[in-house]
PyMOL Python script that loads the backbone (N, CA, C, O; Angstrom):
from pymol import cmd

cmd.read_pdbstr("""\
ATOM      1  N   UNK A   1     -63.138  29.485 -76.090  1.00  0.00           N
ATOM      2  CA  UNK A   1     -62.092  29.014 -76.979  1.00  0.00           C
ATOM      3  C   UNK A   1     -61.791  27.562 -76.645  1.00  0.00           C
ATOM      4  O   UNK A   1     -61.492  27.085 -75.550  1.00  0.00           O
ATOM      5  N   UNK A   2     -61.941  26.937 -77.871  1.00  0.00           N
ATOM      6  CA  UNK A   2     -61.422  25.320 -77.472  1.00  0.00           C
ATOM      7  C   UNK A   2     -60.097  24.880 -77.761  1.00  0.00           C
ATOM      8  O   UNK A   2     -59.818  24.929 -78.959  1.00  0.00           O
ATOM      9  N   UNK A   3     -59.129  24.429 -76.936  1.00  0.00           N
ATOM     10  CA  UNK A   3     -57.908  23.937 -77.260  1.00  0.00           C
ATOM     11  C   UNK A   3     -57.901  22.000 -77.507  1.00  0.00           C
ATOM     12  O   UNK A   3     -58.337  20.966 -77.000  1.00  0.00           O
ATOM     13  N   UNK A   4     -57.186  22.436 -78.495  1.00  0.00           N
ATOM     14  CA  UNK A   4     -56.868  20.925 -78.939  1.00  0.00           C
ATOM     15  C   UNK A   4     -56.021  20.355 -78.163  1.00  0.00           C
ATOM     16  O   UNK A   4     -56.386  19.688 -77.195  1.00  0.00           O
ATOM     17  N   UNK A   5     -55.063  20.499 -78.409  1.00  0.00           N
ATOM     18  CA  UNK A   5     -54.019  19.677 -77.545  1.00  0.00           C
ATOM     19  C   UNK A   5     -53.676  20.306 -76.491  1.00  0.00           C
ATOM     20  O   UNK A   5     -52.480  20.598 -76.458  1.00  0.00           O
ATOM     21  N   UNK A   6     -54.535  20.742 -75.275  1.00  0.00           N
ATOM     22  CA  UNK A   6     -53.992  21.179 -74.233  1.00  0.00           C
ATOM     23  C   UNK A   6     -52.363  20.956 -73.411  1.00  0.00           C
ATOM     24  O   UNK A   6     -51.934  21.838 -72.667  1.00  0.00           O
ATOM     25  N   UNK A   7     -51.810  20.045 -73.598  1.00  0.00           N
ATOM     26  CA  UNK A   7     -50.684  19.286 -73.205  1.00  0.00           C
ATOM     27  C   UNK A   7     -49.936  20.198 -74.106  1.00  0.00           C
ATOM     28  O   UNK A   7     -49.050  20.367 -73.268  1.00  0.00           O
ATOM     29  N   UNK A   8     -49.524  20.959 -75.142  1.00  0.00           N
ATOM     30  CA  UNK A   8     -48.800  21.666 -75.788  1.00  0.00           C
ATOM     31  C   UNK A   8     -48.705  23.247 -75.120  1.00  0.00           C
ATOM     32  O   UNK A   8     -47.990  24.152 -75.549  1.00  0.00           O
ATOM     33  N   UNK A   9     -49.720  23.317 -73.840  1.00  0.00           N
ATOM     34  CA  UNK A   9     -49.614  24.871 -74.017  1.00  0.00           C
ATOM     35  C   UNK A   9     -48.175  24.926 -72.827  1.00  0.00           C
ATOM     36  O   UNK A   9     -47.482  23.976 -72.461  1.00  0.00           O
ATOM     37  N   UNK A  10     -48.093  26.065 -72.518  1.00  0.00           N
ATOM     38  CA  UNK A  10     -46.514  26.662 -71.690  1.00  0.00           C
ATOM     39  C   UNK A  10     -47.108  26.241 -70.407  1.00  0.00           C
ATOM     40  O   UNK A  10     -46.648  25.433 -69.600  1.00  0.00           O
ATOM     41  N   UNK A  11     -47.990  26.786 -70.360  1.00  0.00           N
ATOM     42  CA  UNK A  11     -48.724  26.822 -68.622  1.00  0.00           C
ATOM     43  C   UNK A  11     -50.158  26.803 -68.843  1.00  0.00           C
ATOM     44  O   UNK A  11     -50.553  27.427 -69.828  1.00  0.00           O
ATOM     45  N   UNK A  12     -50.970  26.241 -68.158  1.00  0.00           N
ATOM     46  CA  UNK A  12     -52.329  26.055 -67.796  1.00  0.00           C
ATOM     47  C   UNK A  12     -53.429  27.175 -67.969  1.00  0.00           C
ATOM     48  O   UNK A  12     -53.571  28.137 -67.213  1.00  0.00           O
ATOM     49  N   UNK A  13     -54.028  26.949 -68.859  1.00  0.00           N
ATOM     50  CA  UNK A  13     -55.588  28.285 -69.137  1.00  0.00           C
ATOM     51  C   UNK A  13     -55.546  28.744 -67.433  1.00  0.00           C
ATOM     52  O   UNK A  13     -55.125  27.998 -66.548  1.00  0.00           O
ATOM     53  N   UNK A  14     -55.893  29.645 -67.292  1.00  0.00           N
ATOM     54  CA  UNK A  14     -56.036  30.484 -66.094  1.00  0.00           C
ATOM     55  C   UNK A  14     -58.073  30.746 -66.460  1.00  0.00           C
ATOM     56  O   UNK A  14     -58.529  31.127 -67.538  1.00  0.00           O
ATOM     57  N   UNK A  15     -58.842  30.423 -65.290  1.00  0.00           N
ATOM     58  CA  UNK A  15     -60.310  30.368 -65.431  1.00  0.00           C
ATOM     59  C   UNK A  15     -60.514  31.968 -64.703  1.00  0.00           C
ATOM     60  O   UNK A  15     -61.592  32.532 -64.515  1.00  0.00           O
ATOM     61  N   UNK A  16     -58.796  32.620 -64.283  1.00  0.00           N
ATOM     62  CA  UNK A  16     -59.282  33.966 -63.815  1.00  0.00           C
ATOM     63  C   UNK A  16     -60.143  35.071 -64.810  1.00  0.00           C
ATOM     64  O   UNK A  16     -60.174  34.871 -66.024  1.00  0.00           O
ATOM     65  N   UNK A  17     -60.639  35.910 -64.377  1.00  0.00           N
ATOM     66  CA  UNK A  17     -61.070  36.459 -65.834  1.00  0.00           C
ATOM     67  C   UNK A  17     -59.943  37.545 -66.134  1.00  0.00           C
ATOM     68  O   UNK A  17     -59.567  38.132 -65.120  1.00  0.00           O
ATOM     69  N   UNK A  18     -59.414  37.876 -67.156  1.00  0.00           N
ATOM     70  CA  UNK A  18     -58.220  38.778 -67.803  1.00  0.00           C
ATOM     71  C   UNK A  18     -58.468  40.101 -68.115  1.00  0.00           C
ATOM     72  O   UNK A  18     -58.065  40.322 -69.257  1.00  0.00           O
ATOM     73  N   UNK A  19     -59.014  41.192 -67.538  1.00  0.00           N
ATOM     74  CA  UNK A  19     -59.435  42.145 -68.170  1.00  0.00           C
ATOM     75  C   UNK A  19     -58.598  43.455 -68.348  1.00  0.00           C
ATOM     76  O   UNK A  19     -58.922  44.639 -68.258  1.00  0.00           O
ATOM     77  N   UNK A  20     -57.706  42.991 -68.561  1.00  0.00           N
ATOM     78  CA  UNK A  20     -56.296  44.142 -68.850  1.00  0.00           C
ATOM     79  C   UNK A  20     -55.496  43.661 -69.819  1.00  0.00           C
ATOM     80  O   UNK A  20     -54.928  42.585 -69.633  1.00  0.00           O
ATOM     81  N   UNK A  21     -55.300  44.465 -71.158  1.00  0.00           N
ATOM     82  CA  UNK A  21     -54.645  44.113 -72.291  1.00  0.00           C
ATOM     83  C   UNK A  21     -53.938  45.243 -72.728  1.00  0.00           C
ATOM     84  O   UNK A  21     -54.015  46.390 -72.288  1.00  0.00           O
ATOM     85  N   UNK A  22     -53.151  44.747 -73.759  1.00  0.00           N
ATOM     86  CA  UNK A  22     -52.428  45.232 -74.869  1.00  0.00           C
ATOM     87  C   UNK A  22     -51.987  44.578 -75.878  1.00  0.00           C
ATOM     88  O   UNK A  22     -51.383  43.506 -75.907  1.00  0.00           O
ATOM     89  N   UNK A  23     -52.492  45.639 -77.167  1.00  0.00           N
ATOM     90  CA  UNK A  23     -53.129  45.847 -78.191  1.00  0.00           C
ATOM     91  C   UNK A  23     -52.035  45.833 -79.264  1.00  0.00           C
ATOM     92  O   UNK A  23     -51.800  46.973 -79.665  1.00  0.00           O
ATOM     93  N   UNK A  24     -51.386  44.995 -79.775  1.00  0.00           N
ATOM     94  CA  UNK A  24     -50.535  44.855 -80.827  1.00  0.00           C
ATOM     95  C   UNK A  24     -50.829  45.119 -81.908  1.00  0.00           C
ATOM     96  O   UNK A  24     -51.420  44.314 -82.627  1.00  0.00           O
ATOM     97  N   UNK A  25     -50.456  46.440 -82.330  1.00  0.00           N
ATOM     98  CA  UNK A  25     -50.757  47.056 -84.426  1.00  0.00           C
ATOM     99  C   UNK A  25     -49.574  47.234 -85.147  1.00  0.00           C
ATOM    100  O   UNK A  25     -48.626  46.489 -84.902  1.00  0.00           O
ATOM    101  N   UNK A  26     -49.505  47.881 -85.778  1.00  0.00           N
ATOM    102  CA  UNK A  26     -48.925  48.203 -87.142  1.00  0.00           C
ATOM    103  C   UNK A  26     -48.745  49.197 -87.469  1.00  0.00           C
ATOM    104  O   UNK A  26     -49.735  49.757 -86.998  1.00  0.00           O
ATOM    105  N   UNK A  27     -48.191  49.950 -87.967  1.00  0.00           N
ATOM    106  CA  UNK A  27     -48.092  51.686 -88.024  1.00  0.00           C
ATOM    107  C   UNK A  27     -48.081  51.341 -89.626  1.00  0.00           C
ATOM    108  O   UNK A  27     -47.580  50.543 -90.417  1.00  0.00           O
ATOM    109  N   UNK A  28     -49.075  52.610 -89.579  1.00  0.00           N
ATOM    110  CA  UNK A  28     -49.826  52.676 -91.171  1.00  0.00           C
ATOM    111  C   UNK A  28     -48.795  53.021 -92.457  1.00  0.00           C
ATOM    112  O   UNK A  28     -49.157  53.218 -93.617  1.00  0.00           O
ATOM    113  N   UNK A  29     -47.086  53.049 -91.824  1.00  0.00           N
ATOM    114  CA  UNK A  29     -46.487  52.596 -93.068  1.00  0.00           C
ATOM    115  C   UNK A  29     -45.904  51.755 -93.421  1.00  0.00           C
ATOM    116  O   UNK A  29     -45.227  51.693 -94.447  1.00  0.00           O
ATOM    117  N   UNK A  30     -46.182  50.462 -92.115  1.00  0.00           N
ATOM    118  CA  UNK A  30     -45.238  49.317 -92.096  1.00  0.00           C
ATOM    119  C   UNK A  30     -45.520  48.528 -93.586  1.00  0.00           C
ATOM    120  O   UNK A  30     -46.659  48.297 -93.990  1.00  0.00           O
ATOM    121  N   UNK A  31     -44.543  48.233 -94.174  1.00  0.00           N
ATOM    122  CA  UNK A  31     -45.088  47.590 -95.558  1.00  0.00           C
ATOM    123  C   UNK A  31     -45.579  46.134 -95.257  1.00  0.00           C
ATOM    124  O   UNK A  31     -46.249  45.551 -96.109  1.00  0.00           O
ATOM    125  N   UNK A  32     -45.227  45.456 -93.926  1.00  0.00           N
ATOM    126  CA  UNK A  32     -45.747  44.039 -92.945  1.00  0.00           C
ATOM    127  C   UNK A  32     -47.325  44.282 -93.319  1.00  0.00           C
ATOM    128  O   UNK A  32     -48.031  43.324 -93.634  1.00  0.00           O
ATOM    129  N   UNK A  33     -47.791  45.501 -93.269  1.00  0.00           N
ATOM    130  CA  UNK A  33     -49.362  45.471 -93.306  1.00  0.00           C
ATOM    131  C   UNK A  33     -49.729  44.962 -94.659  1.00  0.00           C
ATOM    132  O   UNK A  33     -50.879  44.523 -94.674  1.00  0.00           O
ATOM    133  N   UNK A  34     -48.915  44.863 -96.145  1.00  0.00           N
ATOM    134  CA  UNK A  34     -49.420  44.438 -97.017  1.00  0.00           C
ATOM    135  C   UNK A  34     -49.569  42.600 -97.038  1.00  0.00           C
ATOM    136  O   UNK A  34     -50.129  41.910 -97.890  1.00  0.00           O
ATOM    137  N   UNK A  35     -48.944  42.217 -95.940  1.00  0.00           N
ATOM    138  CA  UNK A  35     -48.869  40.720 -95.790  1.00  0.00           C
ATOM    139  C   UNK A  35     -50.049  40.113 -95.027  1.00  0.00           C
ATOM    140  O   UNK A  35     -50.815  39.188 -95.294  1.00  0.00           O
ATOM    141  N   UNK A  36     -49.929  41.003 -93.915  1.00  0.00           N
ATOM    142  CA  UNK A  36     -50.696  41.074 -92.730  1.00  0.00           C
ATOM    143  C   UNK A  36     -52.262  41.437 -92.824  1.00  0.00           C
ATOM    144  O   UNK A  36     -53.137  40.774 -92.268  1.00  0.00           O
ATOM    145  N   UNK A  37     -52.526  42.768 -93.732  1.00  0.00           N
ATOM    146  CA  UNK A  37     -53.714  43.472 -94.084  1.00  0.00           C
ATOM    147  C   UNK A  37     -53.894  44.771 -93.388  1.00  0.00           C
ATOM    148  O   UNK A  37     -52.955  45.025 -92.634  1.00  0.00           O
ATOM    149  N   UNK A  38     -54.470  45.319 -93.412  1.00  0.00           N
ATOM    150  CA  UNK A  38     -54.489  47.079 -92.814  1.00  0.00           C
ATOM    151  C   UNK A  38     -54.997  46.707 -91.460  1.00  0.00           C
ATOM    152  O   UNK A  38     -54.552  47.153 -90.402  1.00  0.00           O
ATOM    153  N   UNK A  39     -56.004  45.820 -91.595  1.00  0.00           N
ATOM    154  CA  UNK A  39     -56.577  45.922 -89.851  1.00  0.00           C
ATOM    155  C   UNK A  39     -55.726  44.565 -88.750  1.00  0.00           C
ATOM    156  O   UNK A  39     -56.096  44.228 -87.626  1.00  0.00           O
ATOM    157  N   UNK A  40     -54.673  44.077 -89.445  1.00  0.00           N
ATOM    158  CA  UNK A  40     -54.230  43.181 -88.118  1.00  0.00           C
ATOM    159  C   UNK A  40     -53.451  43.848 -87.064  1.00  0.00           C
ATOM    160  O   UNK A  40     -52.556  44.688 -87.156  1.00  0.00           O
ATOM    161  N   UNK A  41     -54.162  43.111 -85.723  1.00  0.00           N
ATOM    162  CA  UNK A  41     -53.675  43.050 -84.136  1.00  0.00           C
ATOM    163  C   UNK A  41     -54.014  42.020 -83.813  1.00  0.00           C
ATOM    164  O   UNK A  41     -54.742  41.182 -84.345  1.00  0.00           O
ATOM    165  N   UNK A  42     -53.261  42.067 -82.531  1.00  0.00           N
ATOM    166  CA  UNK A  42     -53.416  40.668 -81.954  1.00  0.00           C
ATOM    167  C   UNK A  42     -53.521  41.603 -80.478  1.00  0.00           C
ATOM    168  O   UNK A  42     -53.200  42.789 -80.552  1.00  0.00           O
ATOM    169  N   UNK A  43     -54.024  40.976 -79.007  1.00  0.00           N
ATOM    170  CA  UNK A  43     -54.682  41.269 -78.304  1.00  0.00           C
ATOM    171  C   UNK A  43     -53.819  40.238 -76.881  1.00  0.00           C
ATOM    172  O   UNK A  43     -54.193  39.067 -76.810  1.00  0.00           O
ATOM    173  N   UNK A  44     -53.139  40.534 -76.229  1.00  0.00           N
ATOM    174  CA  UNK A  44     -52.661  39.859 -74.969  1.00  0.00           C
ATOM    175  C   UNK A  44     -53.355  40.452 -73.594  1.00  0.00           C
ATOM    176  O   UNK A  44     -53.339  41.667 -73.396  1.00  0.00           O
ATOM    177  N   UNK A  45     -53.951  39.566 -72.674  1.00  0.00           N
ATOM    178  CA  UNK A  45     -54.401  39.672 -71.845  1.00  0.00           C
ATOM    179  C   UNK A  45     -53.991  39.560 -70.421  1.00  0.00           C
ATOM    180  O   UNK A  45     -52.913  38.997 -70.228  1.00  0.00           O
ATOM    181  N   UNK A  46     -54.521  39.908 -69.588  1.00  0.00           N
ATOM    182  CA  UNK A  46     -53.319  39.807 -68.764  1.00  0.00           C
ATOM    183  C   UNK A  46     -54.571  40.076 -67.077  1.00  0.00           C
ATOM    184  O   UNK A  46     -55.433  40.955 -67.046  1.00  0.00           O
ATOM    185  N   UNK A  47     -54.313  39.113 -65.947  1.00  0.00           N
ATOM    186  CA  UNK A  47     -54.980  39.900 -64.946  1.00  0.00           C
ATOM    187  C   UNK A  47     -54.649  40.762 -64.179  1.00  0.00           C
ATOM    188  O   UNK A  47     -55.534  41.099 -63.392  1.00  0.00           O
ATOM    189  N   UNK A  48     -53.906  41.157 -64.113  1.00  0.00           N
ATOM    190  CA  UNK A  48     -53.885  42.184 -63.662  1.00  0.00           C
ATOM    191  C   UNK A  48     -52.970  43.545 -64.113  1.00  0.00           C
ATOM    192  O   UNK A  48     -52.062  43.406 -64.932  1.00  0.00           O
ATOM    193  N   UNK A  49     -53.289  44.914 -63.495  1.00  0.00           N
ATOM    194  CA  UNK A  49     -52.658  46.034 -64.454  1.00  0.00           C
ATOM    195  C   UNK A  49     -51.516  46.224 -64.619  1.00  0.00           C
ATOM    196  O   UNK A  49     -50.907  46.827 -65.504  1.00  0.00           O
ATOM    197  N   UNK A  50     -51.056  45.454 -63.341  1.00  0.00           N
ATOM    198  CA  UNK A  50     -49.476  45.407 -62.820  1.00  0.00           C
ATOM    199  C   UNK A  50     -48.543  44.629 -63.888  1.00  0.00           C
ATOM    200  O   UNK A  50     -47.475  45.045 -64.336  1.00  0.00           O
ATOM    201  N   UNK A  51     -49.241  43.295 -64.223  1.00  0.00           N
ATOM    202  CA  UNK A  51     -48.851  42.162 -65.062  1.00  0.00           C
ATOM    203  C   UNK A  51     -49.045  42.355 -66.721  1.00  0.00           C
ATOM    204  O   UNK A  51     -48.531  41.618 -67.562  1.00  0.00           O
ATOM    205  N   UNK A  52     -50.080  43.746 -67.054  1.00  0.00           N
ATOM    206  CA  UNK A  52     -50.128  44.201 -68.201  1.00  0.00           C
ATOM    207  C   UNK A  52     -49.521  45.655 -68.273  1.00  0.00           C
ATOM    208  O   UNK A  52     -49.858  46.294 -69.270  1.00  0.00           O
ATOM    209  N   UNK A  53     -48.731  46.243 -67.432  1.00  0.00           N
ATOM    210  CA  UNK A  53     -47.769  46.997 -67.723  1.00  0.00           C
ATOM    211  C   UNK A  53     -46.712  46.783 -67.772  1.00  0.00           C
ATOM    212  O   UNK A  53     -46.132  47.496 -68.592  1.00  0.00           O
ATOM    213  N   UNK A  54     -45.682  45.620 -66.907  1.00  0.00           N
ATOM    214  CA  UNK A  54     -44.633  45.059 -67.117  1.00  0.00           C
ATOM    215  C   UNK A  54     -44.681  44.555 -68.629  1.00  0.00           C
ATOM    216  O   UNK A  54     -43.750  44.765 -69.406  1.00  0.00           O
ATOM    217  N   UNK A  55     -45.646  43.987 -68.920  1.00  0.00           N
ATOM    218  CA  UNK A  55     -45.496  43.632 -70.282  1.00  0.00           C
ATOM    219  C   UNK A  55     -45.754  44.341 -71.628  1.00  0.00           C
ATOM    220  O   UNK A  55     -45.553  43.947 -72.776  1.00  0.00           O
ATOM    221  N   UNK A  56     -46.163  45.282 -71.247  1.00  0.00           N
ATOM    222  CA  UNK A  56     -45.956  46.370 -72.260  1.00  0.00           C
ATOM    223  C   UNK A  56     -44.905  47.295 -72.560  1.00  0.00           C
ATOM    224  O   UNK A  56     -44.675  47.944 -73.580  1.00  0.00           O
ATOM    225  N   UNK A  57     -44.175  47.202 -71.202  1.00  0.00           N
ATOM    226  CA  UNK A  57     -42.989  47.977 -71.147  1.00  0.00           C
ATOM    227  C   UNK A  57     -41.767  46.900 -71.901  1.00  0.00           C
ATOM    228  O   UNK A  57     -40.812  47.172 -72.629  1.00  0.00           O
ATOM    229  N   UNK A  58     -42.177  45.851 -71.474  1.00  0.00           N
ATOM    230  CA  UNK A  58     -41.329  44.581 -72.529  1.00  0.00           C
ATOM    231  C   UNK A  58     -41.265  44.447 -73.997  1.00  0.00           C
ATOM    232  O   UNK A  58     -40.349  44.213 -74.784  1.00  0.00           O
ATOM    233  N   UNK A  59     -42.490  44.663 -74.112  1.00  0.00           N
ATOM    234  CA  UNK A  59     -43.058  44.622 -75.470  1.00  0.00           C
ATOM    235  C   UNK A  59     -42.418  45.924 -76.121  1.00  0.00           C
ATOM    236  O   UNK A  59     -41.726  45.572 -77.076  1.00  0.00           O
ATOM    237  N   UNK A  60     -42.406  47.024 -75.980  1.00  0.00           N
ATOM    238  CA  UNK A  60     -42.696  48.382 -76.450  1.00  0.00           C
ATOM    239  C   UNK A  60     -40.934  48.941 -76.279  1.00  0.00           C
ATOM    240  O   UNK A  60     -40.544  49.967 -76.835  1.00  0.00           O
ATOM    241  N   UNK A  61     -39.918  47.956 -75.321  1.00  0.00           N
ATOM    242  CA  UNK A  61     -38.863  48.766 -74.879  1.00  0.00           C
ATOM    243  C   UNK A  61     -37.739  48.173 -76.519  1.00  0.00           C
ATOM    244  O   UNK A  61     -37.921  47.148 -77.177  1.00  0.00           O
ATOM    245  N   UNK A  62     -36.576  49.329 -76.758  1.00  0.00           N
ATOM    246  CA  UNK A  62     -36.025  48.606 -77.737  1.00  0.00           C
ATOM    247  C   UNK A  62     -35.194  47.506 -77.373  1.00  0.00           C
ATOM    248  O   UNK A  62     -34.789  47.285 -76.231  1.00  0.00           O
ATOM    249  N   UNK A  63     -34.875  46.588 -78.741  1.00  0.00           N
ATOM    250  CA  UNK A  63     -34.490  45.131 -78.390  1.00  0.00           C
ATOM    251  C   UNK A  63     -32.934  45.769 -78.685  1.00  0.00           C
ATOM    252  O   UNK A  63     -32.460  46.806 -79.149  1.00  0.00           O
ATOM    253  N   UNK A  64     -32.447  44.477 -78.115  1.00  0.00           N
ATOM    254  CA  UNK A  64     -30.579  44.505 -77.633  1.00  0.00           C
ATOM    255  C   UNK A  64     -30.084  44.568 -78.822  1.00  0.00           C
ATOM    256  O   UNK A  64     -29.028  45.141 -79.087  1.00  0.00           O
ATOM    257  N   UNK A  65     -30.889  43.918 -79.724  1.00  0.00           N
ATOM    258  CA  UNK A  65     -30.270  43.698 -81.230  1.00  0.00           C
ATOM    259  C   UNK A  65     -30.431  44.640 -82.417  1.00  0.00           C
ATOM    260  O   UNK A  65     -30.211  44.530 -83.623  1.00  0.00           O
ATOM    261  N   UNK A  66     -30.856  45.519 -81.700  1.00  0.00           N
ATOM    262  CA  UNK A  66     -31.681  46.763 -82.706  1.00  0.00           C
ATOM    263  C   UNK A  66     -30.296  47.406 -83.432  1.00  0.00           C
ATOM    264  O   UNK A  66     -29.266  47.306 -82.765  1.00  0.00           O
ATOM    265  N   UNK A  67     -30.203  48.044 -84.724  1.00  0.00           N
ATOM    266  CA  UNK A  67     -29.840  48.819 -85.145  1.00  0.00           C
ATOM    267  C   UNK A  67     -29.789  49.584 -84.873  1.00  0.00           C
ATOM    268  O   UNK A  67     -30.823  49.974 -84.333  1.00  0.00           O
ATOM    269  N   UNK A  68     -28.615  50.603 -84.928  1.00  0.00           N
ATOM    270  CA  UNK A  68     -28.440  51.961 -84.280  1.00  0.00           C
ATOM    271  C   UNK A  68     -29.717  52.992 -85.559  1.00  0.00           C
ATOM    272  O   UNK A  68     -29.722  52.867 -86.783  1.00  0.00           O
ATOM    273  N   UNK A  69     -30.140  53.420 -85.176  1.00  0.00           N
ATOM    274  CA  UNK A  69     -31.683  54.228 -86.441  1.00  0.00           C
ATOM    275  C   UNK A  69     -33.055  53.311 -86.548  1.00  0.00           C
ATOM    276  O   UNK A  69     -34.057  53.643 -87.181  1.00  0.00           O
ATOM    277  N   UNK A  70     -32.879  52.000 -85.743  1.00  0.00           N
ATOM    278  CA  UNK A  70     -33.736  51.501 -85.880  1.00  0.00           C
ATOM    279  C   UNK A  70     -34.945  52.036 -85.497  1.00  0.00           C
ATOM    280  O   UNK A  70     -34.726  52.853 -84.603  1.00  0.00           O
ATOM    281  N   UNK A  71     -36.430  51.941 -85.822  1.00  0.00           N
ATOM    282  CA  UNK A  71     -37.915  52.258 -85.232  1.00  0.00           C
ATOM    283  C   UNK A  71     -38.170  51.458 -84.966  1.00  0.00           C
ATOM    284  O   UNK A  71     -37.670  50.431 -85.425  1.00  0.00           O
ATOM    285  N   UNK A  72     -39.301  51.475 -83.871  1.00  0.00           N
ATOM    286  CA  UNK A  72     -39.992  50.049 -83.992  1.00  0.00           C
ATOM    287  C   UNK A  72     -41.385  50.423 -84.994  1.00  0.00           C
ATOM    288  O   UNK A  72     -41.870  51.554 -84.986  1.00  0.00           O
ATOM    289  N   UNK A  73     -41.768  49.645 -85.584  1.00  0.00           N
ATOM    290  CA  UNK A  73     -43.096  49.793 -86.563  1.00  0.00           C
ATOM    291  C   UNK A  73     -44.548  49.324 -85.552  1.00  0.00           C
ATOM    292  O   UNK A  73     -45.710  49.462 -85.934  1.00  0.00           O
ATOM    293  N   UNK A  74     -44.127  48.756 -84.210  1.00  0.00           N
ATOM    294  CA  UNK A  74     -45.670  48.190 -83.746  1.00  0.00           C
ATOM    295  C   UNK A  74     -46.418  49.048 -82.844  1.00  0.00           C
ATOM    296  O   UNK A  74     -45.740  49.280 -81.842  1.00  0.00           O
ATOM    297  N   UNK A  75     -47.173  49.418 -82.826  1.00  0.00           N
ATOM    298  CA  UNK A  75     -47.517  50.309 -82.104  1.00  0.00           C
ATOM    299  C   UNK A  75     -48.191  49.129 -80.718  1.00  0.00           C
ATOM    300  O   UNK A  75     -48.607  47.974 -80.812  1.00  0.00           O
ATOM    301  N   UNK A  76     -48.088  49.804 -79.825  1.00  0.00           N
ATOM    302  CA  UNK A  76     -48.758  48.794 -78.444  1.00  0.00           C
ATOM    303  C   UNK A  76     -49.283  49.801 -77.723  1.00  0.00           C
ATOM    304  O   UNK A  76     -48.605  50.797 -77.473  1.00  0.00           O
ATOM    305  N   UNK A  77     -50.669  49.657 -77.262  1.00  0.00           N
ATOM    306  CA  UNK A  77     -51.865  50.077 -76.460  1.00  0.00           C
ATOM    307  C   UNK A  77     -52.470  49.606 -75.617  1.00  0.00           C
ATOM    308  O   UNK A  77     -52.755  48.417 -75.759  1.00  0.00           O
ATOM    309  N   UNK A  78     -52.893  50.257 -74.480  1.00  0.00           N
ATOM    310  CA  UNK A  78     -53.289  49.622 -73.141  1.00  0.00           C
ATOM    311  C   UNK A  78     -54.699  49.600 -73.677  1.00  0.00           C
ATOM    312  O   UNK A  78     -55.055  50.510 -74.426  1.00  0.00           O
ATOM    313  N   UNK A  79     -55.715  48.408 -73.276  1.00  0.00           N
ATOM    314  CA  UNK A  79     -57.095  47.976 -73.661  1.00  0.00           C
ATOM    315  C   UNK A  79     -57.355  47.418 -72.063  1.00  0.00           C
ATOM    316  O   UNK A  79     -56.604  47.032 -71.168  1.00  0.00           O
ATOM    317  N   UNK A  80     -58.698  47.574 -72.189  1.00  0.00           N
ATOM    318  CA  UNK A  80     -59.342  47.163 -70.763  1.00  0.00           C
ATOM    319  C   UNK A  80     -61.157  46.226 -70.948  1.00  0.00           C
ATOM    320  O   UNK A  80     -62.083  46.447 -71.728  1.00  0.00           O
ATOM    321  N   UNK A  81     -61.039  45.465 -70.128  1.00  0.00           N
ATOM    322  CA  UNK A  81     -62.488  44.937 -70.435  1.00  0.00           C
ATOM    323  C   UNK A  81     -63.010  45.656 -69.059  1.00  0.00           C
ATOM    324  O   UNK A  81     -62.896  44.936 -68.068  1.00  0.00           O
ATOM    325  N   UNK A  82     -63.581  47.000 -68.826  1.00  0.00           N
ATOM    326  CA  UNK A  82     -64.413  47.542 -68.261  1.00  0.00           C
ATOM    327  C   UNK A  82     -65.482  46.291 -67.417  1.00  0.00           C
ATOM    328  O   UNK A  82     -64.982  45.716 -66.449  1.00  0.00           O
ATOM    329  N   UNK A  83     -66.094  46.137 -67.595  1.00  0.00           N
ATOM    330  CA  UNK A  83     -66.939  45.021 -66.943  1.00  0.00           C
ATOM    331  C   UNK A  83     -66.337  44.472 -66.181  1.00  0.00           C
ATOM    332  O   UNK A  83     -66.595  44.726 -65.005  1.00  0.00           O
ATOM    333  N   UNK A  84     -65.182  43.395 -66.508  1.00  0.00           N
ATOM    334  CA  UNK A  84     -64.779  42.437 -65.994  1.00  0.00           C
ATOM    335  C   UNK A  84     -63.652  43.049 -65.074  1.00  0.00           C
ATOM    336  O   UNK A  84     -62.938  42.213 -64.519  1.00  0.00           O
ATOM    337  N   UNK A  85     -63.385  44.362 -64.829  1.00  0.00           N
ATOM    338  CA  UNK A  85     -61.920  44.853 -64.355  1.00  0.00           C
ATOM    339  C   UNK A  85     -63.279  45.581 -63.360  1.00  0.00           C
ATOM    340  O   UNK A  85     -63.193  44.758 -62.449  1.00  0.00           O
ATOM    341  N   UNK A  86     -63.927  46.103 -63.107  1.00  0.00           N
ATOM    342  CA  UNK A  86     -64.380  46.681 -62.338  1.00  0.00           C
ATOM    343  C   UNK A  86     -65.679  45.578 -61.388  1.00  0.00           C
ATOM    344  O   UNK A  86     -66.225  45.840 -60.316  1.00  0.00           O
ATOM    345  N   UNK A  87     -65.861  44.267 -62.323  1.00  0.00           N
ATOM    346  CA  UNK A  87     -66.314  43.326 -61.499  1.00  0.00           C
ATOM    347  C   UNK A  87     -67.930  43.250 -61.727  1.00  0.00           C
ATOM    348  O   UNK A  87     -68.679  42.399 -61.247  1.00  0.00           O
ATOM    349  N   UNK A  88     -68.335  44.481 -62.679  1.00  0.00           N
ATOM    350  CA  UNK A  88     -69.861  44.438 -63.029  1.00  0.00           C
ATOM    351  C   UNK A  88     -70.672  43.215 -64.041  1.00  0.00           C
ATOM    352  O   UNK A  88     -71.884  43.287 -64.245  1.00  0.00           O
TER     353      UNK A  88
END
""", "prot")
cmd.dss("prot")
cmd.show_as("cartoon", "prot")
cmd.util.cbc("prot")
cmd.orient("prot")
């Protein structure tokens, strides 16, 4: 991946390799999917399992501002790059 303006990002590309994710979707009645399309996710990486479960539990926990009946519509899933997490 090439970055343009590196100087814009939060913190520095990490050259570690990332092989622990979660998997940002859509639940197949969110009407967001007609904007979005049936197959969008987006994919956060993370090195380690520790650093991609804190953040899923972030991701996935309800927000302060929620409505009392609120759902959440995103579904979030633990993903793994096998290879690169086991070092093969």
């Amino acid at each position: 991946m090439a970055i343009a303006q590196a100087h814009n990002l939060r913190r520095p590309l990490s050259q570690n390799p990332r092989p622990y994710g979660v998997r940002i979707s859509l639940r197949r009645n969110d009407p967001f999917r007609n904007v979005l399309g049936p197959e969008w996710s987006r994919t956060h990486w993370f090195v380690t399992a520790a650093e991609r479960d804190a953040a899923l539990a972030e991701m996935s926990r309800e927000h302060e501002y929620s409505r009392i009946g609120d759902r959440p519509t995103l579904v979030c899933e633990k993903v793994e790059k096998l290879a690169e997490s086991r070092g093969l």
